[in-house]
C-alpha positions in Angstrom: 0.0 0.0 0.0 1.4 3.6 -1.0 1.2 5.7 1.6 0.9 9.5 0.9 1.2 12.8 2.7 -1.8 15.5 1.7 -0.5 19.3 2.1 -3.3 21.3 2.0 -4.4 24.3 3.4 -8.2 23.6 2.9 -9.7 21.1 6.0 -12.6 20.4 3.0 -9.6 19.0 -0.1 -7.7 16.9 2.3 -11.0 15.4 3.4 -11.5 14.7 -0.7 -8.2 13.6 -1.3 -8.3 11.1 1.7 -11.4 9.7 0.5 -10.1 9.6 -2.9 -7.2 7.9 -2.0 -8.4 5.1 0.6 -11.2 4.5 -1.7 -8.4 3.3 -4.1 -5.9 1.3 -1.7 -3.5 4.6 -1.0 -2.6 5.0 3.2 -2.7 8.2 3.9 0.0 8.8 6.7 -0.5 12.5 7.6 -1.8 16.0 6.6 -0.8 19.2 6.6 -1.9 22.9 6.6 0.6 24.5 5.1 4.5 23.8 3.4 6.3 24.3 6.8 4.2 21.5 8.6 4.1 19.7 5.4 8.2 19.4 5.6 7.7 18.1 9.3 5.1 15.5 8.3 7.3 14.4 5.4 10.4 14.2 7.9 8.8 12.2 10.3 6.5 10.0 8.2 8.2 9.8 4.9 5.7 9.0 2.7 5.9 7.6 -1.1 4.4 10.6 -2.5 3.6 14.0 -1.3 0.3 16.2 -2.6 0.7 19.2 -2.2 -1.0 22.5 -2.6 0.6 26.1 -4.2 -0.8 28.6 -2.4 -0.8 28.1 1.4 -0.6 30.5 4.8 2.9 30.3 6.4 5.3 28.4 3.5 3.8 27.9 0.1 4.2 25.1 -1.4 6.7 25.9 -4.1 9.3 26.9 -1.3 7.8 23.1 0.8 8.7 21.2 -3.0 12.1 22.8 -3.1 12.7 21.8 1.0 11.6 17.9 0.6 13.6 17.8 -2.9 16.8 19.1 -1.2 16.2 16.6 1.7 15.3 13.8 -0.4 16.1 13.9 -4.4 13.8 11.2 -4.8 10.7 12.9 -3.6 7.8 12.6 -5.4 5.7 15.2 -4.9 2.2 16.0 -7.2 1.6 19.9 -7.2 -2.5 20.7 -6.8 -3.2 23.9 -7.5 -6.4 26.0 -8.9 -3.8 28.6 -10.5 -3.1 27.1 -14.1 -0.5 29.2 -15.4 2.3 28.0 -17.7 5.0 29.9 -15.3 4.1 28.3 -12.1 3.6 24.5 -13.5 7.1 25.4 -15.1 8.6 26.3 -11.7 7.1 23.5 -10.0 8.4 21.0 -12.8 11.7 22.8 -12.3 12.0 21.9 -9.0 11.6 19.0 -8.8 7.7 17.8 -9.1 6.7 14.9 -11.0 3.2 16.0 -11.7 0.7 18.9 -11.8 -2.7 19.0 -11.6 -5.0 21.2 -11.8 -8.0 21.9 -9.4 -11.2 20.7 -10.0 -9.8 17.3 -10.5 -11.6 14.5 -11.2 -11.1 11.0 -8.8 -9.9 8.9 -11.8 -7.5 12.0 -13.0 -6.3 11.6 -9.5 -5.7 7.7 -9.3 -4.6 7.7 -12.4 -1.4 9.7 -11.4 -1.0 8.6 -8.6 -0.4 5.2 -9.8 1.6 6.2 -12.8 4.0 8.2 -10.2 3.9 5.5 -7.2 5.7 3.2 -10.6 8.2 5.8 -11.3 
């Protein structure tokens, strides 16, 4: 069973993205409310993956990708984020995410890479 950290800073998509990914045989092993308890959930739990939200109170989680990736080069993280633009999916990609995608997202969308990363 993969087990995955959720950074979020909305109680309402970690609840979604829990359900989503029990539903489907993921473990969820901790959430987080923003990048700088994210990087202290990821630390203590280390997770397979990492979902992970852009815009977030306290550390945002472009500055949270670039903290796990220099920890652990191996990280992979899947950026969430309702902001589409080119710049930001570039930056993320940049530094080190495997994925991006892009709120509302759709539970297969979702599973679907998920498991395509969890075989990377």
């Amino acid at each position: 069973m993969k087990k995955v950290l959720i950074v979020d800073d909305a109680a309402f998509m970690r609840l979604t993205l829990r359900t989503m990914l029990e539903r489907n045989g993921f473990e969820v092993v901790a959430e987080a409310e923003n990048g700088a308890v994210g990087i202290r959930k990821y630390q203590e739990h280390q997770p397979d993956m990492v979902t992970m939200d852009i815009t977030m109170p306290e550390m945002d989680g472009i500055t949270a990708l670039k903290a796990i990736t220099k920890m652990d080069p191996k990280a992979k993280i899947i950026m969430m984020s309702a902001m589409g633009q080119e710049s930001i999916i570039k930056d993320a990609i940049l530094n080190g995410a495997r994925y991006f995608l892009v709120k509302p997202f759709k539970e297969p969308q979702v599973i679907e890479t998920l498991n395509k990363i969890a075989a990377m």
